[in-house]
C-alpha positions in Angstrom: 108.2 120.1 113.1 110.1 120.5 116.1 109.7 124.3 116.7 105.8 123.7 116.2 106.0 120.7 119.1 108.2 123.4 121.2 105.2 126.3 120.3 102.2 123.7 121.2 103.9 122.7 124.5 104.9 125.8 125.4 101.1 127.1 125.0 99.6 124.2 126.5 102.0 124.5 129.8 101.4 128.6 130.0 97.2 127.5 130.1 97.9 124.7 132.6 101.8 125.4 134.9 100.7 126.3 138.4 97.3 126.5 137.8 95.2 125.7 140.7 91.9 123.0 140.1 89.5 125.5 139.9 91.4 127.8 137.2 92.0 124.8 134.8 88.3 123.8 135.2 87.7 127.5 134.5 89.7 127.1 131.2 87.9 123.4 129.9 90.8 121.7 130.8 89.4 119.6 134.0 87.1 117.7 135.3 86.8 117.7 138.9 85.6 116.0 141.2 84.7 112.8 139.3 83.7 109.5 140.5 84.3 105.8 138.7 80.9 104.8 137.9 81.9 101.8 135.6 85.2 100.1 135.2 86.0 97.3 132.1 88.3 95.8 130.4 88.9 97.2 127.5 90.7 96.2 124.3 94.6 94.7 124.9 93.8 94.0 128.3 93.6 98.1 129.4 91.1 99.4 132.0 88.4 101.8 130.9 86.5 103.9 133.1 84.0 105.8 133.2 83.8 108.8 134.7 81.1 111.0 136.0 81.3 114.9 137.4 78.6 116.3 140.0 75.2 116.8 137.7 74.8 120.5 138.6 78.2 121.4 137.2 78.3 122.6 133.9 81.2 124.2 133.1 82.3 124.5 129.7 85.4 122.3 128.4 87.4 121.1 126.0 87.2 117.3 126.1 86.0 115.2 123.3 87.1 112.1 121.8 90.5 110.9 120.9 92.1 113.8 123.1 94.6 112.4 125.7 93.7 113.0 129.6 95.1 111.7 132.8 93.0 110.8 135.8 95.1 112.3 139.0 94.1 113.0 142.9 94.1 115.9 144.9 94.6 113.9 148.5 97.2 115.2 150.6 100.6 113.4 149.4 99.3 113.1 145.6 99.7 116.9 144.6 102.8 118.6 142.6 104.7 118.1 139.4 105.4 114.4 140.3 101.7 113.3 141.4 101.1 110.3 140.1 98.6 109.7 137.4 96.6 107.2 135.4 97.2 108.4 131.5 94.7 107.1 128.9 92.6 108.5 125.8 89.0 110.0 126.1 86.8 107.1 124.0 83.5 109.1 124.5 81.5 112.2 126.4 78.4 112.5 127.1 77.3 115.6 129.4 78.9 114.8 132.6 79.9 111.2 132.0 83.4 110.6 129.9 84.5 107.3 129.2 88.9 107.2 129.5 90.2 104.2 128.1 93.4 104.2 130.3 97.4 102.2 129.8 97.1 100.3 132.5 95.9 96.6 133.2 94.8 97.2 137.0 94.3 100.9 138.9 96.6 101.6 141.3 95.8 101.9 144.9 95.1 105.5 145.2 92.2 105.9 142.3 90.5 103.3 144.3 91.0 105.2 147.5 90.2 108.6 146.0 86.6 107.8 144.3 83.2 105.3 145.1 83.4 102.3 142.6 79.6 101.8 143.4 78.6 104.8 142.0 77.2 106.9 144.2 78.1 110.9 144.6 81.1 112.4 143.5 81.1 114.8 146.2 83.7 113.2 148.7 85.7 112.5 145.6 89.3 113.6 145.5 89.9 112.6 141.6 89.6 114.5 138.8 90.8 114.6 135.1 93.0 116.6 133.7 93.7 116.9 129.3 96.9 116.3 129.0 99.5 117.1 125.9 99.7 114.9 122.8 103.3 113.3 122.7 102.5 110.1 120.7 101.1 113.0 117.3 104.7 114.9 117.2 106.7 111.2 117.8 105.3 109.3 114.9 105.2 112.6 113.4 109.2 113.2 113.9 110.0 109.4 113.3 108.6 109.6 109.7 110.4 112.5 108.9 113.6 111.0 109.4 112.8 108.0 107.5 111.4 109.8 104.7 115.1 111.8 105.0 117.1 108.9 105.1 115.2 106.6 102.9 117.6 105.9 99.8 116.9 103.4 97.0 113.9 102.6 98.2 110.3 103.0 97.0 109.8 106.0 99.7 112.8 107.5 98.4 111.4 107.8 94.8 107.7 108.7 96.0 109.4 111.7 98.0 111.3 112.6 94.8 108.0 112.3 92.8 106.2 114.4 95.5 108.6 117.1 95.9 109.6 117.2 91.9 112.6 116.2 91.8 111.3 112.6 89.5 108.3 112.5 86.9 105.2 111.1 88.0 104.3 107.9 85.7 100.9 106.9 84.3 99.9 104.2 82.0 98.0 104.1 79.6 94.0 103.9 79.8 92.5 100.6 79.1 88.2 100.6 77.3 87.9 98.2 80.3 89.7 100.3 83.7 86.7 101.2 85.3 84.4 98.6 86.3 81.4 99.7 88.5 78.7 101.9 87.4 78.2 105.3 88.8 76.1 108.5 88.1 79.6 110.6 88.0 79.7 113.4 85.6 82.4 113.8 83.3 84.7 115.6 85.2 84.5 112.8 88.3 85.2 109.6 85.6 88.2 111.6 84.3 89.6 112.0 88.0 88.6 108.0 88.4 90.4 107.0 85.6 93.5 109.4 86.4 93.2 107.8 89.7 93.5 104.2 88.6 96.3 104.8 85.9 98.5 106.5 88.4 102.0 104.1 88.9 103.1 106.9 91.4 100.6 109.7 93.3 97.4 111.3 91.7 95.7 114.2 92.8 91.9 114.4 93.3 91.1 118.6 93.4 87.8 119.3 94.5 86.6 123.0 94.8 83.6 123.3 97.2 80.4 121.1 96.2 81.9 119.4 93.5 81.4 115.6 95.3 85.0 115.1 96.2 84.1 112.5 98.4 81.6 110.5 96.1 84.7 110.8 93.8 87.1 109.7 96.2 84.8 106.9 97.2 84.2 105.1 93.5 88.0 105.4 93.2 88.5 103.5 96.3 85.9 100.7 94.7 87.8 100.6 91.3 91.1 100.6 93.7 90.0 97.1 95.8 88.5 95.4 92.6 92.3 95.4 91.7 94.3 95.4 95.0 93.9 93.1 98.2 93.8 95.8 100.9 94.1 99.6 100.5 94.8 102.0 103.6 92.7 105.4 104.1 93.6 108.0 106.0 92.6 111.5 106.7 93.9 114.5 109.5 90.8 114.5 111.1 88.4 111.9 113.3 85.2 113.5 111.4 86.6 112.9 107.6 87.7 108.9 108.8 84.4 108.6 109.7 82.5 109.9 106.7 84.7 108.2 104.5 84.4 104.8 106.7 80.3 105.5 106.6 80.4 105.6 102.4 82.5 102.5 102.0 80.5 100.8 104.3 77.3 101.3 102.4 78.8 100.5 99.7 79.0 97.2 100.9 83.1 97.1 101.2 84.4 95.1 104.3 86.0 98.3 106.0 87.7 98.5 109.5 88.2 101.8 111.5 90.8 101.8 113.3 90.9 104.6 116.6 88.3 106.0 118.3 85.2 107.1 116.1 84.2 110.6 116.9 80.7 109.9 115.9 78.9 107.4 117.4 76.6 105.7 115.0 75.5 102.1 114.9 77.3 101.8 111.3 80.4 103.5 112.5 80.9 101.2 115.5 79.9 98.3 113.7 83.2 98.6 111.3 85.6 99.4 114.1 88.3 96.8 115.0 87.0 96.5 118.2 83.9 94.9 117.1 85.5 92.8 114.4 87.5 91.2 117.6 84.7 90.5 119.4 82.6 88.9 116.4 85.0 86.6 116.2 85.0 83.2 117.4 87.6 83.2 119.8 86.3 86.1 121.1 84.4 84.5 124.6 87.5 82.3 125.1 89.7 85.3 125.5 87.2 86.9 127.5 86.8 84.1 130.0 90.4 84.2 130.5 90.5 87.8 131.5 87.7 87.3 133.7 89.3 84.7 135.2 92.4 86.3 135.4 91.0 89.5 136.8 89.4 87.6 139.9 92.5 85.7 140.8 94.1 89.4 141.2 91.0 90.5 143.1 91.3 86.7 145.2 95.2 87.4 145.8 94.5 91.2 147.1 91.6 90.8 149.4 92.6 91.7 153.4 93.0 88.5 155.6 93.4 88.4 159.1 95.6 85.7 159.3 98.4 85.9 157.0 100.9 83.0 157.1 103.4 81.3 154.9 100.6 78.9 153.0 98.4 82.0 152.5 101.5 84.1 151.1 102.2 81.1 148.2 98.1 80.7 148.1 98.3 84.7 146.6 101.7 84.3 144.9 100.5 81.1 142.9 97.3 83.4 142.2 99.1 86.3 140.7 101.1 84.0 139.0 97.9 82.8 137.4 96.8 85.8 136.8 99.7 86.9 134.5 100.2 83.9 132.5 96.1 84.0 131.8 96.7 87.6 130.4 99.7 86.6 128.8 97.8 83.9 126.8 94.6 86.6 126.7 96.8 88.9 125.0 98.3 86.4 122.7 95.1 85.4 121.8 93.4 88.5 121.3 96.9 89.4 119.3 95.7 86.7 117.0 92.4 87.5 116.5 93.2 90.9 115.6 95.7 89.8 112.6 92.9 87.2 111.7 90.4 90.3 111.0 92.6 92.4 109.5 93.9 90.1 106.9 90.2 89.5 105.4 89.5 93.1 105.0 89.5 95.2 101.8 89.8 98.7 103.3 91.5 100.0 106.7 90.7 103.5 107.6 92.7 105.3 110.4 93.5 109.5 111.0 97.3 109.9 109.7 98.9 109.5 113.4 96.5 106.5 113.5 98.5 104.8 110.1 100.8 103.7 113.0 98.9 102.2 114.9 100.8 99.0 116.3 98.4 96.4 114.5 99.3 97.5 111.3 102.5 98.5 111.9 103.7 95.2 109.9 101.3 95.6 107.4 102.0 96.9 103.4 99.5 98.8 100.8 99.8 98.6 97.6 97.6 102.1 97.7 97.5 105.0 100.2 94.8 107.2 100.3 94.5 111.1 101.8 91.2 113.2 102.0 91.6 116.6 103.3 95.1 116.3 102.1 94.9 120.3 101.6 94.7 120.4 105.2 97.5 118.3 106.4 100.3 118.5 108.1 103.4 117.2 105.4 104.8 115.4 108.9 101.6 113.9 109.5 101.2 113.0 105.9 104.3 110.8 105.5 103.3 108.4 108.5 100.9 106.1 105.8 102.9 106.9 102.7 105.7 105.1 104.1 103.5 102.2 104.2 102.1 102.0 100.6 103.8 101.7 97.0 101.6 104.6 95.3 99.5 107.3 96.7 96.4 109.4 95.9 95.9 112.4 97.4 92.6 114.6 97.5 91.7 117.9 98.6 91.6 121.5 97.6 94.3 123.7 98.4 92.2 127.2 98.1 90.7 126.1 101.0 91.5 126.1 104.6 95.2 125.0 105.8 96.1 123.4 108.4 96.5 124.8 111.7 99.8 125.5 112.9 100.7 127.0 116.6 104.0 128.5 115.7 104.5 131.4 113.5 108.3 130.8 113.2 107.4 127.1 112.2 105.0 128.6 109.4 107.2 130.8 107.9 109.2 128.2 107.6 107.0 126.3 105.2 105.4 124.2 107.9 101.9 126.0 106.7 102.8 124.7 102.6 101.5 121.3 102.5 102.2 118.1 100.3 99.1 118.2 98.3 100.6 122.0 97.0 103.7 121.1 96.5 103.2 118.1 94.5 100.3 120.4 92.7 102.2 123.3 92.3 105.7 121.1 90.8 103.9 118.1 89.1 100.6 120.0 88.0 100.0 116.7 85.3 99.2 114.6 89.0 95.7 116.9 89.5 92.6 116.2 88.3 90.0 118.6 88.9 86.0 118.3 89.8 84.5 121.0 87.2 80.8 119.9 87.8 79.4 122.3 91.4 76.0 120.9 93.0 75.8 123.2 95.8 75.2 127.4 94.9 73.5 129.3 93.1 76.0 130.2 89.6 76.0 133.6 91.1 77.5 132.5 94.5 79.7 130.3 92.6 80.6 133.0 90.1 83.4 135.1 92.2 85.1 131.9 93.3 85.0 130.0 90.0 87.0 133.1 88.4 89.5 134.1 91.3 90.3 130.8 92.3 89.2 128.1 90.0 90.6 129.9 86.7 86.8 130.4 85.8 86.1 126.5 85.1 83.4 126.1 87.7 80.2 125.4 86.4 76.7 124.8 88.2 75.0 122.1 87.5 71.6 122.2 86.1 69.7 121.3 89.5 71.4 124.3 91.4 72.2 127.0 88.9 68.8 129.3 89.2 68.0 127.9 92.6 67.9 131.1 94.6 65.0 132.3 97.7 62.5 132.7 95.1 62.9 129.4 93.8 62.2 128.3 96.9 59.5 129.9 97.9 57.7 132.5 95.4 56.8 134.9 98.3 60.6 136.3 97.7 59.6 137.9 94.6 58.0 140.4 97.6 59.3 144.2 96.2 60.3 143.9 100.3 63.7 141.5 99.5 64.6 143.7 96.7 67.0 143.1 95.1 66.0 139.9 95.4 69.7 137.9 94.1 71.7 135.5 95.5 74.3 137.7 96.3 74.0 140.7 98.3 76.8 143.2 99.7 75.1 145.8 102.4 77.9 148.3 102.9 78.1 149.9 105.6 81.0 152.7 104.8 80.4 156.3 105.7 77.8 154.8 108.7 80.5 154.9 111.6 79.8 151.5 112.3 83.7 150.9 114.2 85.1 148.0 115.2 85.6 147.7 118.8 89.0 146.0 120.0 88.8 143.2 122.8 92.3 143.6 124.5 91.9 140.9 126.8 90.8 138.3 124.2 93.0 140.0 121.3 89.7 139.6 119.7 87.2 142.2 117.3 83.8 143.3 117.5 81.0 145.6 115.5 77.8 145.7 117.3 76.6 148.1 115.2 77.2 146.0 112.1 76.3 142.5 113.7 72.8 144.2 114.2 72.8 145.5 110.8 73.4 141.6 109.7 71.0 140.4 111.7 68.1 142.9 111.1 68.4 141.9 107.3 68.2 138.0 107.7 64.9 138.8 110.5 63.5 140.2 107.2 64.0 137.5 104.8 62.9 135.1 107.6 59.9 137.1 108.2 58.0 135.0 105.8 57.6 132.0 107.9 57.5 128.7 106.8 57.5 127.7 103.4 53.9 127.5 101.8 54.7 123.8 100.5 54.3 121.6 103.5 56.4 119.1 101.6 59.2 121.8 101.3 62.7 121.3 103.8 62.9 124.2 105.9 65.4 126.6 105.4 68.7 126.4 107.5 70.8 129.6 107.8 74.6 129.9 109.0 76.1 133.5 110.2 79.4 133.3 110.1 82.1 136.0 111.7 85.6 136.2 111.7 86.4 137.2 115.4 85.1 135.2 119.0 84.5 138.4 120.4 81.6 139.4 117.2 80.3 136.0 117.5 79.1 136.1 120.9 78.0 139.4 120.4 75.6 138.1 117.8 74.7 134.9 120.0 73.7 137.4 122.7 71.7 139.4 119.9 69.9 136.8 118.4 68.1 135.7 122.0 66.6 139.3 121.6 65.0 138.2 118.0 62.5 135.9 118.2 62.1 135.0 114.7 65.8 134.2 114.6 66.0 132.6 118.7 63.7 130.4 117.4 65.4 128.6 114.4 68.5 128.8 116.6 66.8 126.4 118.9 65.3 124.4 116.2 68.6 124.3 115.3 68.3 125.5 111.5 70.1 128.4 112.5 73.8 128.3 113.9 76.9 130.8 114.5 80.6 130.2 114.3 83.6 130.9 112.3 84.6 129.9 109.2 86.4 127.1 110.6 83.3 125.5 112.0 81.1 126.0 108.9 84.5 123.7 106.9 82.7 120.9 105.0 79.2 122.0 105.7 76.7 123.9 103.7 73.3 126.1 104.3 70.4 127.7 102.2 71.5 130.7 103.9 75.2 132.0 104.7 75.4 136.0 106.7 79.0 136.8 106.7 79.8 140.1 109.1 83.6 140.8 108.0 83.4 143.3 111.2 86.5 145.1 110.7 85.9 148.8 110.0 88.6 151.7 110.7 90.5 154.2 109.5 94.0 152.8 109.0 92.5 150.2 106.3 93.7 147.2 109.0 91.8 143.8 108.0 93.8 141.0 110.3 93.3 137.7 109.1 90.4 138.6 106.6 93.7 138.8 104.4 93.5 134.7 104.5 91.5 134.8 101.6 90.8 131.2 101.2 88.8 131.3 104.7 86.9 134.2 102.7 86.7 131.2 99.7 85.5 128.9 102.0 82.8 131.1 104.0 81.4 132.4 100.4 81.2 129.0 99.3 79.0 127.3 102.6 75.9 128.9 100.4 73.0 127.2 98.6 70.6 129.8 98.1 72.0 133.2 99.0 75.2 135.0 100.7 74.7 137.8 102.8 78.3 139.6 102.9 77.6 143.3 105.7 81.1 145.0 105.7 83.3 148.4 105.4 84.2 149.2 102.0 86.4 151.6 103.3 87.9 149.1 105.3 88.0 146.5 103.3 89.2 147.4 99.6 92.6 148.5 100.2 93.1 144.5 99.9 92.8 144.2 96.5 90.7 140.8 97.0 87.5 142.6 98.8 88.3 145.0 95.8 87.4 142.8 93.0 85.0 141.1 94.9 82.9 144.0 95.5 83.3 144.7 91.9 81.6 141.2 90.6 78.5 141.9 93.5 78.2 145.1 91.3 78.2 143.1 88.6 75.6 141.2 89.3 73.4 143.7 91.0 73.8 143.0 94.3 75.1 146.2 96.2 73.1 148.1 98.6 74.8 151.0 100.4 73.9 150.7 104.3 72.7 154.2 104.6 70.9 154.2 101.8 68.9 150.9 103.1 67.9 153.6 106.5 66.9 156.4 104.4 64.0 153.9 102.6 63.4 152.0 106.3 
């Protein structure tokens, strides 16, 4: 963990060290200038701001919510390694307005110098704000590790054993009467329930793509609080908290999100602990005192002209006041906060968010991890500490988790818990069998190399291809007219083009190919049924530099500029497409030259995951050539064979 903290700071100083304003706003990484349109009081007491940059600048950046930031000033005396700044987390972004929910209780002098409180134009501003690197993540991170090291004769100790395989993993027996609430879950589903409510240790939830994972995970949550008083549920990322807090909620379970929500809807915002505070009945008392509190300060700062020995103990006795209010304020609000957590039924936090300083104290009878397949192990062990069994759910032939530092990887930092405790205690795992997403013939090449063939579509989704969609693609035009459909393009000359300055990968010549084929299939128009959804299409690429080659392409198509705008057609990598789905998927695996070289198409379960985005049909354009002297593109272009879906590129141009 530590050389992966080293490799992220390292890479985050080399963007930002001696990097003048204009460069890091060139690279996302500021905002400047801003101006403080709005300033609150925030949860424990904390400013929050709101910040606004000049309308006409758009530049693009990388803020969004939950990233750290630091508000700083460019005034003569406030520049340098040692300026000072105002630290905080980004709470929400909206086009040129960001909200920073800062660490401090009053702004110091020079953010009120350095921007108009009244809101008027940034222009004469000297702040901006700057992202800043994540300490707190690698801390907690680090800090569990070493408890999880040290823990001996204790109930970590022997779920680390259990985890890592050194101790059996215990179940009891299943009861006529374990599971309670009624559900529409197919076989496959109640067996994973049941596994889940037996477990006396850790359970495994495996979910291959479309299988309802989360409607799984879900109902075993239900069964979970019919039994226990308070379960904790984590995820790695903001999105999955969400989801999962959105599907308790409608379910009618009293949830609380702890964090910052990522998105912003009404539901969302309604179960976060910041509005179970403030629906509370002591809310306006603590309130009052703050405001009171907050105008003594202002009262005990304001310039006088006269300033003598009454007026000096007239402001001292204010400050004074002004402390002990927030003092009680916090007390209060410290209160209030315990009060709301101890009625819930279900907390839900990221895994850095597990310790979080409210529930630091607090015990769980039952941990749960979504996206566990994508998890840090550091991260991981931040809630497990703080339950007495665990279930864990996920699918490991998916995508891992991201990690900076090669050295770190090799290392194992790139093997997560969910495999471990898969690969050594396989009796844990229960997997979803029962797919409601593809087509059985998109399914087909997963199911086998992945899934040990045990992958089958369900009834609603097995034949639905184009043509059941829409008849017109029975048109001799889209033949052959399958789900699957390879368009090689070896022997063409279509080669990759290198990016040196990005370290990035192109084929024009193939993106247009891609491109050309999904204009045809679009060509139709809307679907004859007016009652029918519109199609939505994703094109996924491996490499930056072919993706904005195909963005640029597709603003010279008009069939396909247009859906883009509708939005029912988007573009990114495989990464971005991670827990989505679309009629269509349009995979370019752009690489194509002589020395057989593929990069990081060798990661095949990005290739699993960009295969498996598809409802209706997969579109795969790529270099044989190329691409077989891995054997995985070798067997895959054996089962498109297989199922008739091969189409040699040149061939295509002879009959066009």
């Amino acid at each position: 963990m530590h050389l992966e903290q080293q490799e992220d700071q390292a890479q985050f100083k080399l963007k930002n060290a001696s990097a003048s304003i204009k460069e890091r706003r060139r690279r996302g990484l500021t905002w400047y200038p801003v101006t403080i349109t709005q300033e609150d009081i925030g949860f424990g007491g904390k400013v929050v701001l709101e910040l606004e940059r000049p309308a006409h600048r758009q530049d693009l950046h990388l803020f969004q919510v939950g990233a750290a930031a630091a508000l700083f000033s460019s005034a003569p005396g406030y520049s340098g390694p040692d300026r000072p700044v105002v630290s905080g987390v980004v709470t929400r972004v909206r086009r040129n307005k960001l909200l920073l929910a800062t660490t401090k209780e009053a702004l110091p002098d020079w953010v009120r110098d350095g921007s108009n409180l009244n809101g008027s134009t940034p222009n004469g501003s000297t702040l901006g704000i700057d992202l800043t690197f994540d300490e707190v993540s690698y801390r907690e991170m680090n800090q569990a590790l070493s408890a999880v090291m040290a823990a001996n004769g204790n109930r970590l100790a022997e779920l680390r054993d259990v985890l890592l395989g050194a101790q059996a993993a215990r179940f009891r027996e299943p009861q006529a009467d374990d599971l309670f609430y009624p559900s529409a879950l197919n076989d496959s589903q109640l067996a994973a329930v049941r596994h889940v409510v037996t477990a006396q240790d850790v359970a495994i939830i495996h979910g291959p793509p479309g299988t309802g994972k989360t409607t799984t995970l879900v109902q075993a949550i239900l069964e979970t609080i019919r039994r226990e008083r308070r379960v904790l549920v984590c995820a790695p990322s903001n999105t999955a908290v969400d989801l999962l807090t959105e599907k308790l909620a409608e379910c009618g379970v009293n949830v609380i999100r702890l964090g910052n929500p990522s998105r912003v809807s009404e539901l969302l915002l309604k179960h976060t602990l910041d509005a179970g505070v403030m629906a509370h009945a002591s809310y306006a008392k603590m309130h009052a005192m703050r405001q009171t509190a907050e105008q003594h300060r202002e009262t005990a700062s304001e310039r006088v002209r006269n300033f003598g020995f009454e007026e000096r103990q007239r402001r001292q006795w204010l400050k004074d006041e002004a402390r002990t209010l927030r003092q009680a304020a916090e007390d209060l609000e410290r209160f209030m906060t315990e009060d709301v957590l101890e009625s819930v039924q279900v907390i839900t936090c990221t895994l850095v968010g597990a310790s979080n300083r409210n529930i630091r104290h607090l015990g769980f009878e039952t941990v749960f991890i979504d996206e566990a397949a994508q998890a840090l192990e550091p991260g991981c062990w931040i809630p497990i500490a703080k339950g007495q069994r665990l279930v864990l759910a996920g699918d490991h032939h998916q995508l891992p988790p991201t990690v900076k530092s090669e050295k770190a990887a090799r290392e194992g930092l790139r093997e997560t818990l969910f495999e471990k405790c898969i690969q050594r205690q396989p009796n844990t795992a229960r997997m979803l069998k029962v797919q409601y997403r593809m087509h059985a013939h998109i399914m087909g090449f997963s199911s086998e190399k992945f899934y040990g063939g045990q992958l089958v579509a369900h009834p609603s989704v097995r034949d639905a291809d184009l043509a059941a969609y829409d008849p017109r693609f029975n048109d001799p035009r889209f033949a052959p007219d399958l789900p699957v459909e390879f368009i090689d393009t070896a022997g063409c000359g279509y080669q990759e083009l290198a990016i040196p300055e990005s370290r990035s990968t192109a084929n024009p010549e193939e993106a247009h190919l891609l491109l050309e084929r999904l204009a045809q299939l679009l060509a139709l128009g809307e679907p004859t049924d007016p009652d029918q959804r519109p199609l939505t299409i994703g094109v996924i690429a491996p490499y930056r530099a072919q993706i904005n080659y195909l963005k640029d392409a597709i603003e010279d198509s008009a069939v396909l500029n247009d859906l883009l705008l509708q939005r029912r057609l988007s573009v990114g990598t495989v990464d971005s497409f991670q827990g989505q789905e679309r009629d269509i998927i349009a995979i370019t695996l752009t690489r194509s030259n002589p020395q057989g070289e593929i990069g990081f198409l060798s990661d095949i379960r990005r290739m699993n995951v960009g295969m498996t985005r598809a409802r209706r049909k997969l579109l795969l354009v790529g270099d044989s050539s190329t691409l077989c002297r891995h054997p995985f593109f070798g067997e895959l272009l054996a089962y498109v064979k297989g199922v008739g879906g091969y189409r040699a590129a040149h061939e295509m141009a002879k009959q066009g």
